[in-house]
C-alpha positions as CSV (number, residue, x, y, z in Angstrom):
1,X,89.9,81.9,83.9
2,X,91.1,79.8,86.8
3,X,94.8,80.7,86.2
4,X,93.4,84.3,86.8
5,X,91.5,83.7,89.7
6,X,94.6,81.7,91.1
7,X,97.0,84.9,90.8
8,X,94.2,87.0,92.4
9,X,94.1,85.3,95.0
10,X,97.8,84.7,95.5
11,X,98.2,88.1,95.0
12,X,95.6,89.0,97.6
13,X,97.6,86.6,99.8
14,X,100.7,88.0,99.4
15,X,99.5,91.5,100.1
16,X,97.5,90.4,102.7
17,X,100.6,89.0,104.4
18,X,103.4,90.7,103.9
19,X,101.6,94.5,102.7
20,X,99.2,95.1,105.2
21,X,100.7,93.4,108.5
22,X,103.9,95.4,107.9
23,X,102.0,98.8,108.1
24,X,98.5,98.0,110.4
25,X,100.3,95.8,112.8
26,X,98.7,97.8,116.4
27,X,99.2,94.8,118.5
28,X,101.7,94.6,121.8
29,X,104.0,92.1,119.6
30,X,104.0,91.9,115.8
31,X,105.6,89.5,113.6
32,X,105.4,90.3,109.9
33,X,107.7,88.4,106.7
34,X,109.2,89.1,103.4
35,X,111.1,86.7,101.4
36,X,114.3,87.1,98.2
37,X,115.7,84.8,96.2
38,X,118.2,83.8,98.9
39,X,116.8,86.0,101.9
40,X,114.0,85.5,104.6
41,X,113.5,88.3,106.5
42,X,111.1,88.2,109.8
43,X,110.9,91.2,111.5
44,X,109.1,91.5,114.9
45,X,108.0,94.4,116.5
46,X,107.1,95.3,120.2
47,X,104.8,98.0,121.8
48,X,107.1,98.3,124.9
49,X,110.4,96.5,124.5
50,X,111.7,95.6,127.9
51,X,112.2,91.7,127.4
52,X,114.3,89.2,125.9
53,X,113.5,88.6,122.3
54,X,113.3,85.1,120.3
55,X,112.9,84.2,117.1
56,X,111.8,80.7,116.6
57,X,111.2,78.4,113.5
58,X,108.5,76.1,112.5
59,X,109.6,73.4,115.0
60,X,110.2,75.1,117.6
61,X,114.3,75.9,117.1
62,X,115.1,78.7,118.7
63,X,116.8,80.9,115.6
64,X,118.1,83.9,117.9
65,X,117.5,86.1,120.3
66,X,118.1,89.6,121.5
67,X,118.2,91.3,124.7
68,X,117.8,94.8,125.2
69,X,120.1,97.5,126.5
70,X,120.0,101.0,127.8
71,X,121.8,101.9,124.6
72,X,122.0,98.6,122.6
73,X,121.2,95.0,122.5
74,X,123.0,92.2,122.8
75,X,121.7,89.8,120.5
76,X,122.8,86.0,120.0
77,X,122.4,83.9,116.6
78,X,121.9,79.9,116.9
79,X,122.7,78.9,113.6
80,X,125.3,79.6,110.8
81,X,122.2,81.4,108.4
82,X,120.8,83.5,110.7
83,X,121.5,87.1,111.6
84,X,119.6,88.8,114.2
85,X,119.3,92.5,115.3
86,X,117.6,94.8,117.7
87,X,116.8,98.7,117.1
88,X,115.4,99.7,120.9
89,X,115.0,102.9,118.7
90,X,111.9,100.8,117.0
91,X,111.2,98.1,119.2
92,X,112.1,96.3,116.0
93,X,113.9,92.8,116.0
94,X,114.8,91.7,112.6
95,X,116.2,87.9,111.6
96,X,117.3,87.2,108.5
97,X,117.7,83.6,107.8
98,X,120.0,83.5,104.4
99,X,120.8,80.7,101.7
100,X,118.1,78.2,99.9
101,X,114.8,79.5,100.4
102,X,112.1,77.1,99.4
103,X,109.5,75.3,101.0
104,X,111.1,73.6,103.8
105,X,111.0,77.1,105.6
106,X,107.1,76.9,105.3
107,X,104.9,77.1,108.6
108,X,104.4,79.4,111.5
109,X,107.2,81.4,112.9
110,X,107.2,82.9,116.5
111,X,108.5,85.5,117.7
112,X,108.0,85.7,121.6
113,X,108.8,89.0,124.0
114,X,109.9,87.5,127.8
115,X,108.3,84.4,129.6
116,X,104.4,84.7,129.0
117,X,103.9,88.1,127.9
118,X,103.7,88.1,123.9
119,X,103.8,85.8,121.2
120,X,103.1,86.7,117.2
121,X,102.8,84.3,115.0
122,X,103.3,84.3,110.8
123,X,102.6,81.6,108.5
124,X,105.3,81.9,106.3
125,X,104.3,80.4,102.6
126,X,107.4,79.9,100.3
127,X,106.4,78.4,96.5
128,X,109.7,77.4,95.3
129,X,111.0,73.4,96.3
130,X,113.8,72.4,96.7
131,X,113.8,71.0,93.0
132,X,113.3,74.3,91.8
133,X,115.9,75.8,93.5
134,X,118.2,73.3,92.5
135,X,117.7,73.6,88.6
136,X,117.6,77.4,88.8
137,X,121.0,77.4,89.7
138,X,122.1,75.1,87.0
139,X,120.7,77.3,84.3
C-alpha cells in the first residue's frame, strides 16, 4: 500500500514538473526540465526575448548564455558538458548538460532574461546517486 502511494505520488511529481510546466507555462520567463540516462535538458522560455540569456546551476555557476540576434544568437557555453542554444523563432533557450546524471545535479536551476527583468526557477529532482550510476555501467 505505501509502495503504491509512493509511485503516485512520484508520478504526480513528475507530471507535475516536467508535463504540465512544459505546456501551461504563461509567465514572462519560463524554465521547465527533463532528464535521460546521460542527458539534462533545461529549456527556458521568454514572452519577449530581447535580453541576454543565462543558464545557471544550483550554486550559482553560470552554465551558458545566449544573446540574441536579428537573425540568430550568439550563444556561449562555460563548461565542457554543456550545450546551449537560442531559437528567437520561440523565444526558446535550451541547455543541455550531458554525461553522469545523478543527484549531484539536484536543486534549483535559473534561468534569468537581462539584469532584473526575469528569473524562472526549477527544482530539478534526480533519483539515481552516484553509486547507482557507477554499478549500472559495470553491469
Amino acid at each position: 500500500m505505501i509502495k503504491c502511494i509512493l509511485k503516485a505520488v512520484w508520478i504526480i511529481t513528475f507530471f507535475f514538473s516536467v508535463g504540465i510546466n512544459s505546456h501551461f507555462c504563461k509567465y514572462h520567463v519560463c524554465l521547465t526540465w527533463t532528464v535521460s540516462d546521460q542527458v539534462l535538458n533545461l529549456s527556458c522560455r521568454v514572452s519577449n526575448l530581447h535580453f541576454r540569456v543565462k543558464i545557471q546551476d544550483p550554486s550559482g555557476k553560470l552554465m551558458g548564455e545566449c544573446v540574441p540576434g536579428q537573425k540568430k544568437s550568439s550563444c556561449d557555453e562555460y563548461a565542457k558538458n554543456v550545450v546551449i542554444a537560442q531559437n528567437i523563432k520561440t523565444n526558446e533557450t535550451t541547455c543541455m548538460i550531458r554525461g553522469i546524471i545523478d543527484n549531484s545535479l539536484n536543486g534549483k536551476w535559473k534561468c534569468l532574461h537581462g539584469t532584473n527583468t526575469g528569473l524562472a526557477e526549477v527544482e530539478v529532482t534526480v533519483l539515481r546517486n552516484k553509486e547507482q550510476h557507477e554499478v549500472s555501467n559495470i553491469t
